[in-house]
C-alpha positions in Angstrom: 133.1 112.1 119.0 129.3 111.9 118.7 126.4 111.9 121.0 127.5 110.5 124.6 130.2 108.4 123.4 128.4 107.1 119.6 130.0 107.6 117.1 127.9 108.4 113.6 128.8 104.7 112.8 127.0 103.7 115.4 124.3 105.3 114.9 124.2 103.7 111.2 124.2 100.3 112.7 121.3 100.9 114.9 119.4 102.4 112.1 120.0 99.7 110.1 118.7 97.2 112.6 116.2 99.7 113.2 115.1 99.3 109.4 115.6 95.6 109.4 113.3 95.0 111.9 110.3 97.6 111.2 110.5 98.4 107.6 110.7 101.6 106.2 107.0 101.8 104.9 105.8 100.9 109.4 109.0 104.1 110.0 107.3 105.9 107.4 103.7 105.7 108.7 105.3 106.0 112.3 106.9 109.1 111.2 103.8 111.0 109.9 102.0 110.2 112.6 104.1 111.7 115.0 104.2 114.5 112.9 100.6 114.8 112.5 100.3 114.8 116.5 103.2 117.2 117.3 100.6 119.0 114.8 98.0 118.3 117.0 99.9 119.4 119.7 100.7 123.0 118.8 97.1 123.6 117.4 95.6 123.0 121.0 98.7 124.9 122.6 97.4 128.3 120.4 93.8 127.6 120.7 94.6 127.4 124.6 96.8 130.6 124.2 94.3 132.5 122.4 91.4 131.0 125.1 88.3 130.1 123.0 88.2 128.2 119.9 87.1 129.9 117.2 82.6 128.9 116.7 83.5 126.3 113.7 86.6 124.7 115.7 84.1 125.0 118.5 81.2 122.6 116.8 83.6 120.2 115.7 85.2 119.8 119.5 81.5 119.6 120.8 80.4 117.1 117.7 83.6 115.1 118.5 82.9 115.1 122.2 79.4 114.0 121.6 80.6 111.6 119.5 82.7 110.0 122.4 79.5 110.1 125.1 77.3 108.0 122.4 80.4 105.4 122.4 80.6 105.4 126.1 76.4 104.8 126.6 76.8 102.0 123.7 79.3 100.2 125.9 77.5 100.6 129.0 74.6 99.0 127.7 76.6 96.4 126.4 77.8 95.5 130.0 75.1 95.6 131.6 
């Protein structure tokens, strides 16, 4: 017996209609990207952990967040 009732040939099946319908190169970019999140993820749960980020993590997060602020004016003045 498998998970809930499937059996491993049902999970074969689904994968392949899985494959068939995204590809494996759109599961293979899916997959690192999830990856690279999860990543992501863990980084900010020790750097939250820990409590400040270290000054060169720091410059980044305030250059990214500056970043985001010039965006936001640039589409304010485009709707107004």
């Amino acid at each position: 017996m498998g998970l809930g009732g499937l059996h491993i040939w049902h999970l074969l099946i689904i994968l392949g209609i899985v494959i068939v319908i995204f590809g494996t190169k759109r599961l293979k970019t899916l997959g690192s990207d999830l990856g690279g999140a999860i990543k992501g993820f863990r980084k900010a749960m020790d750097q939250d952990d820990k409590g400040a980020a270290k000054p060169d993590e720091q410059k980044r997060l305030e250059a990214d967040a500056g970043d985001a602020d010039f965006a936001e004016s640039k589409d304010k003045e485009r709707h107004t």
